[in-house]
N, C-alpha and C positions, 0 to 999 in steps of 0.2 A: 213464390211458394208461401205461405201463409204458415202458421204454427201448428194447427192441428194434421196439417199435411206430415209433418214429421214423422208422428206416431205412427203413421202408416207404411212410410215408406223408409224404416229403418233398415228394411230388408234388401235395401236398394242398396247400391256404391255409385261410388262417383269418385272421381281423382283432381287434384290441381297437380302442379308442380312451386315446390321450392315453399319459402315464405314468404307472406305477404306483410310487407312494413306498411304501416300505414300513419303518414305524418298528419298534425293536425297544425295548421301552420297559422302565426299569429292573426290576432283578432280584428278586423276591420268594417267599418260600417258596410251595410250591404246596403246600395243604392236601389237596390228591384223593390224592398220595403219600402210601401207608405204609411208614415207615420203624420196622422192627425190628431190621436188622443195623447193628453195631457192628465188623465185626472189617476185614480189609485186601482191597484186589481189587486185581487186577493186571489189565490191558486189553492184551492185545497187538495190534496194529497201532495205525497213528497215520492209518487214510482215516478216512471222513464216520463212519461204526459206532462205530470208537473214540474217534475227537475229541467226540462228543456222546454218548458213554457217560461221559467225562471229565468232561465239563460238569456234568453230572449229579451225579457222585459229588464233584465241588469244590463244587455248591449246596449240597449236603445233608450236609459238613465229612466224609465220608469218606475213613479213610486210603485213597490210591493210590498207584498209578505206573502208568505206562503206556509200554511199549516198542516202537520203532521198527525194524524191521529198516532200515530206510533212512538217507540223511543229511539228510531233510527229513520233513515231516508233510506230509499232504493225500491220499495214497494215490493214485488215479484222477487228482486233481487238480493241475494244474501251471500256470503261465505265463511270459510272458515279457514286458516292458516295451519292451525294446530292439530288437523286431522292426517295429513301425508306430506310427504316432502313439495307439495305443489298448491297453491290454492285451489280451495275446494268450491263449486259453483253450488250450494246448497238452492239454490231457484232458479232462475231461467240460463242457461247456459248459455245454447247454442247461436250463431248469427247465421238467421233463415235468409239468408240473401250475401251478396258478393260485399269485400271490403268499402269500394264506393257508397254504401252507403255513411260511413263516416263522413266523407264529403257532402254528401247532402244532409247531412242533419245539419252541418257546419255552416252551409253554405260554400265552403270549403274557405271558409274565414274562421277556424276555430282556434281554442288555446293551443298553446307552444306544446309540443311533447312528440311521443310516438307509442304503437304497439303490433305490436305480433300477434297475426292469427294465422293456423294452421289450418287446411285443407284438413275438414271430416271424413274421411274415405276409409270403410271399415272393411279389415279385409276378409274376416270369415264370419259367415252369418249363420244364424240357425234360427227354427223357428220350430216350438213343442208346443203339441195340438195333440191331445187325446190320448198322450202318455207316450209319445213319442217325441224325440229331436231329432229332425232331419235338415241338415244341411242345404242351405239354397245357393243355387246355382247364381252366382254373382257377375259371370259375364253376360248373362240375359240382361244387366238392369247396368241403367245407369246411375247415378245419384250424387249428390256435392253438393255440401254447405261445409259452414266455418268455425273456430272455436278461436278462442284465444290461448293463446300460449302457453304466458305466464301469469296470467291476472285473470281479471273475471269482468261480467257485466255490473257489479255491485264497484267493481276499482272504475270501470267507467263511468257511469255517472258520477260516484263521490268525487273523484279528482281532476275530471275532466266537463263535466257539466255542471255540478252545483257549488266544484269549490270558489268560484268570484262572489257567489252571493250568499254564503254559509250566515252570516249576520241577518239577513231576512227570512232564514228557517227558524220556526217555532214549533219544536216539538211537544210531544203528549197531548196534541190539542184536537180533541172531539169536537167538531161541528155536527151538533145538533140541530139546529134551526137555521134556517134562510128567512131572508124577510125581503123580497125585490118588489112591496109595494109602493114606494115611498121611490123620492129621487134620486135615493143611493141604497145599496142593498145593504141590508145590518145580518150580519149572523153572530151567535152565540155557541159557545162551547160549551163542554159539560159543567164548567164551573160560572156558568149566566156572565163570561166577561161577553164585552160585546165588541165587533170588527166591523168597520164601517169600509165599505168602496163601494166604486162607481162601475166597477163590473166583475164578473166573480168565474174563475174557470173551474169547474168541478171535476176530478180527474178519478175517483174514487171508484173502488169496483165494483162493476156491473150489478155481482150480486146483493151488496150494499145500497144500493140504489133499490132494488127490487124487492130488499124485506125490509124499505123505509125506516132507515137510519137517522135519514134527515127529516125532519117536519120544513113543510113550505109554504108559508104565505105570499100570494095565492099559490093553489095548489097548480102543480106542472099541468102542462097541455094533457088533453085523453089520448093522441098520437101521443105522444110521449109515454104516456102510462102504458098505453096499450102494447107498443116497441119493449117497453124491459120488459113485462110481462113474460115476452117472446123470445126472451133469452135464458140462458141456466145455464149454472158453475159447477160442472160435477166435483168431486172430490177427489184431493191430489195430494199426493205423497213423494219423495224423492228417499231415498235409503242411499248409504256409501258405505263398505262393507270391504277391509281389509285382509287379505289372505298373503300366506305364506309361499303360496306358489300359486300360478297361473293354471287355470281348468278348463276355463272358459274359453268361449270365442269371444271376438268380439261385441257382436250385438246378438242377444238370444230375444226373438217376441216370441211371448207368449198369445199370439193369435186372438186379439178382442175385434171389438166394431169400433166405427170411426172415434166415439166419443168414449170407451172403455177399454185402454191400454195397457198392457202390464210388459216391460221390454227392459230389461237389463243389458248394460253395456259395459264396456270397457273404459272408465275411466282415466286412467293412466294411457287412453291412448295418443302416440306422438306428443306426448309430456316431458319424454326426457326424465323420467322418474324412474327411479330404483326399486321401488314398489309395486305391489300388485291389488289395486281397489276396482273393485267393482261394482258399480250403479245400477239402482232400481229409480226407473220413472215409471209411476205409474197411477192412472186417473180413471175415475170410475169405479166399480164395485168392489174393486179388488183395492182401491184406496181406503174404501167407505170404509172393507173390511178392516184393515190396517189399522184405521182411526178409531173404528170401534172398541181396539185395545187398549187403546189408550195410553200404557205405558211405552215408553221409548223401547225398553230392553225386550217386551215382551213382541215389538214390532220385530227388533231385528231377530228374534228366537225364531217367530213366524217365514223371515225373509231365508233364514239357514236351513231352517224345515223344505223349503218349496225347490232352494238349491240342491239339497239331496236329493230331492225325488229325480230333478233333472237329471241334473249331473252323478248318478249313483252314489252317492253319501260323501263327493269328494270334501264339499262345503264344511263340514264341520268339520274333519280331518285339518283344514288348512287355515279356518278361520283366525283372526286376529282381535279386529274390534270393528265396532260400527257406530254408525251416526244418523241421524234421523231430523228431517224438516219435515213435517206434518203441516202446510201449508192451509188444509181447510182448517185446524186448529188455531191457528192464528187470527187473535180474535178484529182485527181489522183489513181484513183479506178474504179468507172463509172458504177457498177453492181453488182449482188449477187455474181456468182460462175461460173464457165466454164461450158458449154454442146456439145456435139459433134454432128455434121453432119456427122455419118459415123461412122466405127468400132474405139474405143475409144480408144484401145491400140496402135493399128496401127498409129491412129496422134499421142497419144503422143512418141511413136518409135522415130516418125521423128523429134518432139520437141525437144526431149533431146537429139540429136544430138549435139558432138558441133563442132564449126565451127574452122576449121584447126589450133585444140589443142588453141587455142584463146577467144573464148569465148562461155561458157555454157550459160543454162536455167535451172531455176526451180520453183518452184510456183504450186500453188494449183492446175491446169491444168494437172501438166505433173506425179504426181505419182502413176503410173499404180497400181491399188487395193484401193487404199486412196483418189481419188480425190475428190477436193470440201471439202477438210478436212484440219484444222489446223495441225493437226499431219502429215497429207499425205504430207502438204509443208514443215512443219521441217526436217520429213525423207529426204524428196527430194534436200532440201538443203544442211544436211551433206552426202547424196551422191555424190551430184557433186562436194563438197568440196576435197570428200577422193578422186575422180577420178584428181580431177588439182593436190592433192599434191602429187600421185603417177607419175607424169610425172616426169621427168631430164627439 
């Protein structure tokens, strides 16, 4: 199931049983890697792509660095502790796929530790269309994915993928310029320092690529140009909104198309939490709208307003506080997730291209079966890792 399948199918349920530990057990060469490059890579961005293209290249004693445009690592990924008694997933939450995939991102060689993810399985759904909620029949559908426990996808990477090599992260650092004419590629940041390697993974979002953030000598392939073109990041927003008593169901959609979602959920679900928060994800116009207000308080005024209407005025009655990621605001991100103009595997073909053994892509865009998926940019990252370091 791929990311944007989510949004659709929140109306669905699905069950596991029990909880799923999932060990990640110490670090050993992997023999299935062939390593013949020797010389330095440079990884720009610091989401799931590049934190586990890093991993990679610190297994296998590669010189690197890896640069940040931002003042933190985790890309998509964000939380916050001091919102409710549980950490809070302020960016990509959910895990669109079964626990094994920790194993394979690892190769099931990964650091020492453990974590807890719960079975997603919502048990009352509603869905308001046209000033009505009406309750969906939940035994018609099946549905199941997974959440974490007690942590988040932001404690994952930090503590489990990029803490061995935290000394080869460089934050605040703008790549503006590529230069892959010459026998090593040189890029420059906003402040004209210059970064010299011998091959460069680019992990940076879609939509950043597409309103030419970077300058590039020579200019990328026309398949390449013509590929992003063919993509676009709608606008995305996440709200968490604390109440003093439960009103809600579970999962309420608000009924959009594939790429304009607006679906509030149960936060606090199988958390183990004493609290009652409620989540709004929601991408497309009704984000843009969100965004257009621009202030934090006046979003969550808006999000208490649309709850009454629902739920007959219980929202403001119960409300507490709220919190807000405005994610297309973030000025090194700029939107939810990729969608495609056109057959989805065919552009990203041409994404992952790389440009004359010099420099790759990878990012939540380009992994064909996964995209729009934190997992799907991890895979994608140590792909294009094992492809540089099988070069001479």
């Amino acid at each position: 199931m791929n990311r944007r399948d989510f949004a659709k199918q929140t109306a669905l349920v699905g069950f596991g049983l029990g909880i799923w530990p999932q060990l990640l057990v110490g670090c050993k060469k992997d023999k299935s890697w062939e390593i013949n490059f020797s010389g330095k890579v440079i990884v720009v961005g610091g989401g799931a792509a590049g934190l586990m293209a890093g991993f990679y290249l610190k297994r296998f004693g590669i010189d690197f660095e890896l640069l940040e445009a931002g003042s933190d690592i985790g890309g998509r990924t964000k939380k916050t502790d001091s919102f409710a008694d549980f950490p809070i997933d302020l960016g990509a939450e959910w895990l669109h796929t079964g626990p094994k995939i920790f194993g394979n991102l690892f190769d099931n060689n990964g650091p020492s530790g453990s974590m807890e993810v719960i079975p997603y399985t919502p048990a009352t759904i509603s869905v308001y269309k046209n000033g009505e909620l009406k309750q969906r029949n939940i035994r018609s559908y099946f549905y199941g994915e997974y959440k974490f426990k007690r942590s988040t996808w932001y404690d994952f990477l930090n503590s489990y993928v990029a803490a061995a090599f935290h000394p080869q992260i460089k934050l605040n650092t703008v790549i503006q310029s590529i230069d892959y004419s010459g026998s090593k590629v040189v890029l420059k940041d906003q402040n004209q320092v210059e970064y010299t390697a011998d091959k460069v993974l680019v992990t940076i979002p879609s939509i950043k690529l597409k309103t030419n953030s970077v300058t590039w000598n020579p200019a990328l392939p026309s398949s390449f140009t013509t590929a992003i073109g063919k993509t676009y990041m709608p606008a995305g927003i996440k709200v968490f909104l604390q109440f003093s008593e439960k009103f809600y169901p579970d999962v309420t959609d608000l009924d959009g198309e594939n790429d304009a979602e607006t679906i509030y959920y149960n936060a606090t679900f199988k958390k183990e939490s004493n609290q009652h928060v409620l989540a709004l994800f929601t991408i497309g116009p009704r984000a843009k709208e969100l965004n257009t207000l621009g202030d934090h308080q006046l979003i969550i005024k808006d999000c208490i307003r649309e709850l009454d209407e629902i739920f007959g005025g219980s929202a403001t009655g119960y409300f507490i506080k709220g919190v807000v990621q405005d994610w297309t605001a973030e000025e090194y991100i700029g939107g939810s997730y990729t969608f495609f103009n056109g057959r989805e595997k065919d552009i990203q073909a041409d994404l992952s291209m790389s440009v004359n053994d010099k420099v790759f892509f990878a990012g939540e865009a380009l992994h064909s079966g996964s995209s729009a998926t934190v997992h799907g940019a991890a895979l994608g990252g140590k792909e294009e890792i094992k492809k540089i370091l099988a070069l001479s």
